[in-house]
TORNU-210992 format. One line per 8 residues: number of its first residue (from 0); their letters; for each residue y, z, x of N, C-alpha, C. Coordinates in pm, 1 decimal. Each point is the difference from the previous one (the first is absolute). Layout:
BEGIN
NUM) a) Y Z X Y Z X Y Z X  ...
//
This chain:
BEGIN
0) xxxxxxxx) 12032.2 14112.8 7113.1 -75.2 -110.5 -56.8 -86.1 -61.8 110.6  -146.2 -41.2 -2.7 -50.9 -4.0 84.6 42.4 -194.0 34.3  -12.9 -37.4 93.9 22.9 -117.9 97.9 -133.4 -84.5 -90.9  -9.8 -126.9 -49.9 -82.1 -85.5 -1.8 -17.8 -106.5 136.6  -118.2 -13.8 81.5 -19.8 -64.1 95.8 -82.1 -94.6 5.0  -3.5 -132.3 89.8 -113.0 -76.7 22.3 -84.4 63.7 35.6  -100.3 -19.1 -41.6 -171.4 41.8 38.7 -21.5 -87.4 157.7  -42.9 75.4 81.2 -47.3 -55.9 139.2 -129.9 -124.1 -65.7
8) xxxxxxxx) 23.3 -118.0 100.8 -84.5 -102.3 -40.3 -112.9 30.0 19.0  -167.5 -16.1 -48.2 -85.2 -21.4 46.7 -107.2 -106.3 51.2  -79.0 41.9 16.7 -142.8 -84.2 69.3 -106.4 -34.9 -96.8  25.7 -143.7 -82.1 -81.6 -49.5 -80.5 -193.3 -33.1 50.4  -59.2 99.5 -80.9 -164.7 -10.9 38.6 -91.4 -51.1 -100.8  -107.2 -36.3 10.0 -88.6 -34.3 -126.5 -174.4 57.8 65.3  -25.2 37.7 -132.1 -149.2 22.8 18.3 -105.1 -129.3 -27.3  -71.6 -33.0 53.7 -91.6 -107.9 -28.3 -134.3 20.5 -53.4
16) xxxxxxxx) -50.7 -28.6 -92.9 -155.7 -2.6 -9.8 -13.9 -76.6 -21.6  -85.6 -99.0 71.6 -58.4 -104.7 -33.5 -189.8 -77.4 26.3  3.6 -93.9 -29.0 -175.7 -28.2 -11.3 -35.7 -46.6 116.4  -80.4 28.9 128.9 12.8 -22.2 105.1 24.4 -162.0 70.6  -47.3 -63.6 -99.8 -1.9 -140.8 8.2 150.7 -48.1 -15.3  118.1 63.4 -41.6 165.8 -29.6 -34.2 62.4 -24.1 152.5  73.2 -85.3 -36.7 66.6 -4.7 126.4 186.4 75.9 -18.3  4.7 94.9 6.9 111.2 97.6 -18.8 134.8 -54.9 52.7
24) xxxxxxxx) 4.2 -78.8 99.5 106.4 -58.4 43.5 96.9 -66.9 -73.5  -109.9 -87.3 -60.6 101.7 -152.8 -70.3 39.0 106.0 -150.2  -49.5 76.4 -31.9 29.2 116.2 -90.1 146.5 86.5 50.4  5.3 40.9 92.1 144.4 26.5 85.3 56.5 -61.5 -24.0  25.2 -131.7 66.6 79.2 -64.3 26.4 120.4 -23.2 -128.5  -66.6 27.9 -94.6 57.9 -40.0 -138.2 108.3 125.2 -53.7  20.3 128.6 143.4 120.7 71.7 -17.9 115.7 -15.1 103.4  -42.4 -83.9 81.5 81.8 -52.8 85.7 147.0 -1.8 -33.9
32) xxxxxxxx) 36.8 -38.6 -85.9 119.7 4.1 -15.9 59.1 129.7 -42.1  -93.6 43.7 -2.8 137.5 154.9 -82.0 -14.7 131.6 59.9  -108.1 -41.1 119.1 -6.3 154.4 76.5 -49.7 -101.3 135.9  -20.5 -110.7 65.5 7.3 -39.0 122.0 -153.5 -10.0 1.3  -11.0 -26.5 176.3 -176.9 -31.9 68.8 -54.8 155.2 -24.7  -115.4 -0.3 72.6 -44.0 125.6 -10.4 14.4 35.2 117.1  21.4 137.3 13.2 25.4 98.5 80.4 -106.5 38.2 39.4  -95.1 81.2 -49.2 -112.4 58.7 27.9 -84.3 45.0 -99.0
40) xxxxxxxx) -146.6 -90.2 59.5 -76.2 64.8 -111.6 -121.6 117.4 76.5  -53.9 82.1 -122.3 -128.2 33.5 33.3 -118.8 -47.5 -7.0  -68.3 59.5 86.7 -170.1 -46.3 7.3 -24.6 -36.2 -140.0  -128.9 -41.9 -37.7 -61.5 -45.8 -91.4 -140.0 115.9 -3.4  9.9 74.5 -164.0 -79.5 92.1 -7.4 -55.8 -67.3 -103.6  -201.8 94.8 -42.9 -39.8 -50.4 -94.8 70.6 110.5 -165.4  0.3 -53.9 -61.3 65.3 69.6 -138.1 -99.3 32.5 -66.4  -39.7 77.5 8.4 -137.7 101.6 -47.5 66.6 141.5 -91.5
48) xxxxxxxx) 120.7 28.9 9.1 15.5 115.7 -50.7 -9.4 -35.4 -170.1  4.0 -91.0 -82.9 -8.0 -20.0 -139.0 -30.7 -122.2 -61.5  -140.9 -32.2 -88.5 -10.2 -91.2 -31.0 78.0 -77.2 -126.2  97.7 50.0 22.0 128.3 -47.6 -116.3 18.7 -183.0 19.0  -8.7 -42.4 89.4 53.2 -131.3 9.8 -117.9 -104.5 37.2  -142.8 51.9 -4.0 -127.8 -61.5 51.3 -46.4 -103.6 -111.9  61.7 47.0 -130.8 -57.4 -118.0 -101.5 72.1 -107.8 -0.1  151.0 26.5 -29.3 104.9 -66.0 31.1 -77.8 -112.7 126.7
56) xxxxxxxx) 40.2 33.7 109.6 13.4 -23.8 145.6 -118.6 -46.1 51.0  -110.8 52.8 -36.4 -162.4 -15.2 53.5 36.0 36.0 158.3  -129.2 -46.4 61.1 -19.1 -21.6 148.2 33.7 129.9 36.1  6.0 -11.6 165.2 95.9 74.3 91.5 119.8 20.9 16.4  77.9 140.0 -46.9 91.1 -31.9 -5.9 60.3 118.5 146.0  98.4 -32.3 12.6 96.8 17.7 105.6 129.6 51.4 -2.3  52.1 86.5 60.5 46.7 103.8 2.8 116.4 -35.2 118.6  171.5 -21.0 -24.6 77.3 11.8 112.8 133.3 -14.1 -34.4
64) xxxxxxxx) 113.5 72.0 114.5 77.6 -10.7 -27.0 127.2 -60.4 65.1  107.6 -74.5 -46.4 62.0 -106.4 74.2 179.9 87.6 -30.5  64.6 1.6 115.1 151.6 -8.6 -28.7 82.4 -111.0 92.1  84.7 -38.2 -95.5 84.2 -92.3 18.2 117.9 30.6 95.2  29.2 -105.3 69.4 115.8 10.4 69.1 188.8 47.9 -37.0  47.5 -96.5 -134.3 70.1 22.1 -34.6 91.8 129.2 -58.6  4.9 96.6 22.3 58.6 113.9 -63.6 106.2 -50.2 -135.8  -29.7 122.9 -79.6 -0.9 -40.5 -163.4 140.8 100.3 -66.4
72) xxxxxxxx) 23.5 -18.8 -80.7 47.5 108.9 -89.6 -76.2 96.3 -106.0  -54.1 84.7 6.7 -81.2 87.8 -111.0 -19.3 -77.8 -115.3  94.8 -8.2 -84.2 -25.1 -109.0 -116.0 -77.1 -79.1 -3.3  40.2 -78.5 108.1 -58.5 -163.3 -3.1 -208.6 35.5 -47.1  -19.4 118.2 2.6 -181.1 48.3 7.9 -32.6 -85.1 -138.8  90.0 21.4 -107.8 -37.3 -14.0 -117.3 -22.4 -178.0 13.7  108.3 -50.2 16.9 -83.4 -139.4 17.8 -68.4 -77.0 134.2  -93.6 103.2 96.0 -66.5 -51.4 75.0 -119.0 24.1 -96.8
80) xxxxxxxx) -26.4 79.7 -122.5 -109.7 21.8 -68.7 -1.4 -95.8 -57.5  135.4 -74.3 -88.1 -7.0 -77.4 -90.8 -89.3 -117.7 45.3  67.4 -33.7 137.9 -77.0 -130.5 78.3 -94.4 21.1 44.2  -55.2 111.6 58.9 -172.2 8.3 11.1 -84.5 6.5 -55.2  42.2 -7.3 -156.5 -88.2 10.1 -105.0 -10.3 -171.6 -37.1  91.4 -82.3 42.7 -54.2 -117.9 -22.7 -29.6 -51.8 128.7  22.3 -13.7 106.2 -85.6 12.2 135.7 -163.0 16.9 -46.4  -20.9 123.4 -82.1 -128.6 -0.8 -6.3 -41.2 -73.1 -110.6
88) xxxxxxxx) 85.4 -52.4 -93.1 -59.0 -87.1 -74.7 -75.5 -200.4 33.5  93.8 22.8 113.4 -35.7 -128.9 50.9 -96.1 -40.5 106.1  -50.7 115.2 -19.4 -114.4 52.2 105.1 -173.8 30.5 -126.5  9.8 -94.3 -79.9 -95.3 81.0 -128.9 -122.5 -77.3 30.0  -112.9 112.2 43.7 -138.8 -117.4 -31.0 -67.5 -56.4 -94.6  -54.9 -87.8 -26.0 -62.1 -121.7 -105.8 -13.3 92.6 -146.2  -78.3 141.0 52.6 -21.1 118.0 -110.4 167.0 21.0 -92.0  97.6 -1.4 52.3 162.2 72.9 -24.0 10.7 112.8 71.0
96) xxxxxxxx) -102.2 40.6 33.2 13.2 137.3 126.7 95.8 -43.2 125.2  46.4 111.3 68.6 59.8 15.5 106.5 -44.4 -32.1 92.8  67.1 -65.8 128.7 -118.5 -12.4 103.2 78.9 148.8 135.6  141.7 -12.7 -104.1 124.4 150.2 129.0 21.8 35.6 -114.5  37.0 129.9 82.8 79.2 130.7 -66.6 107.1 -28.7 65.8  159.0 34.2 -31.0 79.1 26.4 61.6 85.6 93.1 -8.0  -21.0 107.1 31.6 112.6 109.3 -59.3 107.3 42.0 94.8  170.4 -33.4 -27.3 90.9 -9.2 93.3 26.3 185.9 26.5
104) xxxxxxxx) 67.6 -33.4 90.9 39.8 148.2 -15.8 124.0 30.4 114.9  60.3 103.6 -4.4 97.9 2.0 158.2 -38.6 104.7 51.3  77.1 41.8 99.1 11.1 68.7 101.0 148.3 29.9 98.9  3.2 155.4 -55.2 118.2 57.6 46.7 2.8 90.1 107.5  116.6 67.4 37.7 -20.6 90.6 95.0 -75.3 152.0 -53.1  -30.5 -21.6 -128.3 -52.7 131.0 -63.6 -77.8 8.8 -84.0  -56.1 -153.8 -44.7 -138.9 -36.3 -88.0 -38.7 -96.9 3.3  -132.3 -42.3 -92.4 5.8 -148.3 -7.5 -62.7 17.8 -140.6
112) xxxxxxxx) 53.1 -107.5 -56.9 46.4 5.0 -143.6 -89.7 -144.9 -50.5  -75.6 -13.2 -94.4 -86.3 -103.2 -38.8 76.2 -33.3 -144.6  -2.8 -90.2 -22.0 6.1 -99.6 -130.5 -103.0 1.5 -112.2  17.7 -14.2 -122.0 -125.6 14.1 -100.6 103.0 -47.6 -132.7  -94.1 -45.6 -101.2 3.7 -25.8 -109.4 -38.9 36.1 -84.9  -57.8 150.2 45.2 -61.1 130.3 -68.2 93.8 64.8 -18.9  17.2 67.8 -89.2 59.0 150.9 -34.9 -75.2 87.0 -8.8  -29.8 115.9 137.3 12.8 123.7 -18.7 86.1 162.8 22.2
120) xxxxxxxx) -51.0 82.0 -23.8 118.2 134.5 -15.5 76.4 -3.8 139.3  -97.9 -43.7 121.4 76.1 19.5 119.6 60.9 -136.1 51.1  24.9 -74.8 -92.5 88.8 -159.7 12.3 116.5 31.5 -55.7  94.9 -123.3 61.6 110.0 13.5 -14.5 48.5 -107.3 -53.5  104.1 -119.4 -125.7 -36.7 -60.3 -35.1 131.5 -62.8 109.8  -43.7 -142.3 56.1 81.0 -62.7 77.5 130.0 -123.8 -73.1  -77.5 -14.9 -126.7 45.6 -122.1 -27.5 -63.9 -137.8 7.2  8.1 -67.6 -155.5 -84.3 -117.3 37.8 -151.5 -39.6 -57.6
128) xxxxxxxx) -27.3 141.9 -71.7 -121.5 56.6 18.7 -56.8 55.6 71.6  28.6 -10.3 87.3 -42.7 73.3 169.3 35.9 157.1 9.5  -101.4 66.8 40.2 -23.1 161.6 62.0 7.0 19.4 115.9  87.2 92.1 75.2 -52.1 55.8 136.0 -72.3 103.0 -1.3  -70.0 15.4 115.6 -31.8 108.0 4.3 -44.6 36.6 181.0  51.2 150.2 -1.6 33.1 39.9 143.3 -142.2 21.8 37.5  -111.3 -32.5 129.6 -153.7 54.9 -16.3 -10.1 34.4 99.7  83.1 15.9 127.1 18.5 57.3 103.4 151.8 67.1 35.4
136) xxxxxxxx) -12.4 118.6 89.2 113.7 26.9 36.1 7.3 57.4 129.5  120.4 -74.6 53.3 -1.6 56.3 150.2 59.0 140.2 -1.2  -73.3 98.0 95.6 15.1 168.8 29.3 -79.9 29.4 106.6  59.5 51.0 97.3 -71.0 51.1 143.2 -45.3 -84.1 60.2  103.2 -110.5 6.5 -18.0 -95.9 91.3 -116.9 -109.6 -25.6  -73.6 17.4 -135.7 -104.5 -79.3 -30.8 26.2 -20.4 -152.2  -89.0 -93.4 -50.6 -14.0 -54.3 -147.7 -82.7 98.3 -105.3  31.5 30.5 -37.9 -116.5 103.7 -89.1 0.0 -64.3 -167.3
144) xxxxxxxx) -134.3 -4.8 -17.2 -36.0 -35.8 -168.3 53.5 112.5 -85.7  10.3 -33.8 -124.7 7.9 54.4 -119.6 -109.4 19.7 -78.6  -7.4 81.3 -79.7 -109.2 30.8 -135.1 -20.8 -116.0 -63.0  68.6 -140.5 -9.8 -19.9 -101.5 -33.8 -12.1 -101.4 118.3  46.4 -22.2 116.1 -78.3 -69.5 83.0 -131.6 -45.7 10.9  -36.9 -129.0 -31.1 -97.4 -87.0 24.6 -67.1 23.6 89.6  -157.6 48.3 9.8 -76.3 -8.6 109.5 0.0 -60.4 126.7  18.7 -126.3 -12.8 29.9 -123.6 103.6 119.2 36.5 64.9
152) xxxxxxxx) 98.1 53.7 -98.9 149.4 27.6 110.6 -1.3 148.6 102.2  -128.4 59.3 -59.0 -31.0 128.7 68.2 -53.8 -51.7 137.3  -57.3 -78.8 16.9 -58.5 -46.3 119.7 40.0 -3.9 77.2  -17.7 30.0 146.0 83.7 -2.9 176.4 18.1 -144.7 12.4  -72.9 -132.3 -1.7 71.5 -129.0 -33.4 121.0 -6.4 -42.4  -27.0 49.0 -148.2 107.2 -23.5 -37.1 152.2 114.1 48.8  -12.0 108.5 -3.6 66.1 102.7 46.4 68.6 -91.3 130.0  -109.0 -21.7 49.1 69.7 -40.9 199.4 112.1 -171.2 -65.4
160) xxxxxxxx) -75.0 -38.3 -87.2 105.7 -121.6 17.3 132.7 27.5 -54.5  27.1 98.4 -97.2 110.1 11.3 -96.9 73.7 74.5 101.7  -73.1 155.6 124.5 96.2 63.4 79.3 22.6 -181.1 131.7  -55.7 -91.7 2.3 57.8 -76.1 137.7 88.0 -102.5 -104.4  20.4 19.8 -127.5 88.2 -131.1 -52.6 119.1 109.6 6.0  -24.5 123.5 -50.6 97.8 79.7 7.5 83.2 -7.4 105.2  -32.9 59.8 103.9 67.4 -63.1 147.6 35.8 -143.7 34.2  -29.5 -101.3 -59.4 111.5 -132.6 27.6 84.7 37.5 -115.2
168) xxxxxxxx) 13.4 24.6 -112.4 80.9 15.1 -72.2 112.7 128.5 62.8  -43.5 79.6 20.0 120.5 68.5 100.0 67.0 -72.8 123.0  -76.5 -56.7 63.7 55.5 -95.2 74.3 116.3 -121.6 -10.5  -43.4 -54.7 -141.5 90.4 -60.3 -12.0 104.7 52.4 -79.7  -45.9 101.2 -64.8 180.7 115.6 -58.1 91.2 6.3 93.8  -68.3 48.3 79.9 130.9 30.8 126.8 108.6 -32.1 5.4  -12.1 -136.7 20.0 86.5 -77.0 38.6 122.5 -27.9 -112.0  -55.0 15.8 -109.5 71.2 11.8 -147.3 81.3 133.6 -8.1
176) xx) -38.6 97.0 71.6 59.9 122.0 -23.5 142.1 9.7 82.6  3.7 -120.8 32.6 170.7 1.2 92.8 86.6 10.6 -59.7
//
């Protein structure tokens, strides 16, 4: 009979798009409690790969990605979505448009796994309403996309920040593995 085990904790991340004029911080701050300060973010890119969110959103929008300090339990993904979806509600310009995107997501020793409220064939349903879905996977020592991976997550930005969050998150396993 096979052994049921705890899942190794992970490294809570979020994707940002927002209108260049947002101030992303005081937007953070509002997960503080359930995954800690921030750990590390990435540069700030322009978001050019799809005009999906330009009517919504207008302006300039912006492209980056943030992980949190706190290490998580897998689960907990489903309601970092729940709360970033009203995070971004309280963030609404005069229009009802968005002024952030926030899409949570983690990061393990062997993927990083995004949040959605979509259902598709390659989602998984989390609970809650909430979908995972795996859009990177670590192999040969690097992150590699999927047939469904997002343009933006294809990117060496992004690639380089998910392999250097990867490495504090091993870092701080370690010590857990006693």
């Amino acid at each position: 009979m096979a052994k049921i085990k705890t899942p190794e904790k992970v490294l809570p991340i979020t994707g940002l798009i927002y209108v260049e004029e947002f101030s992303v911080d005081e937007a953070l701050k509002k997960f503080a409690d359930d995954v800690g300060g921030i750990l590390l973010k990435s540069g700030k890119i322009p978001f050019t790969h799809t005009t999906y969110y330009n009517k919504e959103m207008g302006g300039t929008l912006l492209r980056q990605w943030v992980a949190f300090e706190k290490l998580i339990d897998p689960d907990f993904l489903a309601h970092l979505k729940i709360k970033s979806n009203r995070v971004e509600n309280e963030y609404l310009h005069k229009n009802g448009g968005r002024q952030i995107n926030v899409d949570p997501g983690l990061i393990s020793m062997s993927n990083v796994i995004l949040a959605s409220t979509k259902n598709y064939s390659h989602r998984i349903y989390l609970g809650k309403g909430i979908y995972g879905e795996v859009t990177l996977i670590y192999k040969g020592h690097q992150f590699n996309p999927l047939e469904w991976t997002y343009p933006d997550y294809r990117e060496k930005i992004a690639l380089d920040f998910f392999t250097e969050a990867r490495e504090m998150l091993k870092e701080r396993l370690a010590p857990l593995e006693i």
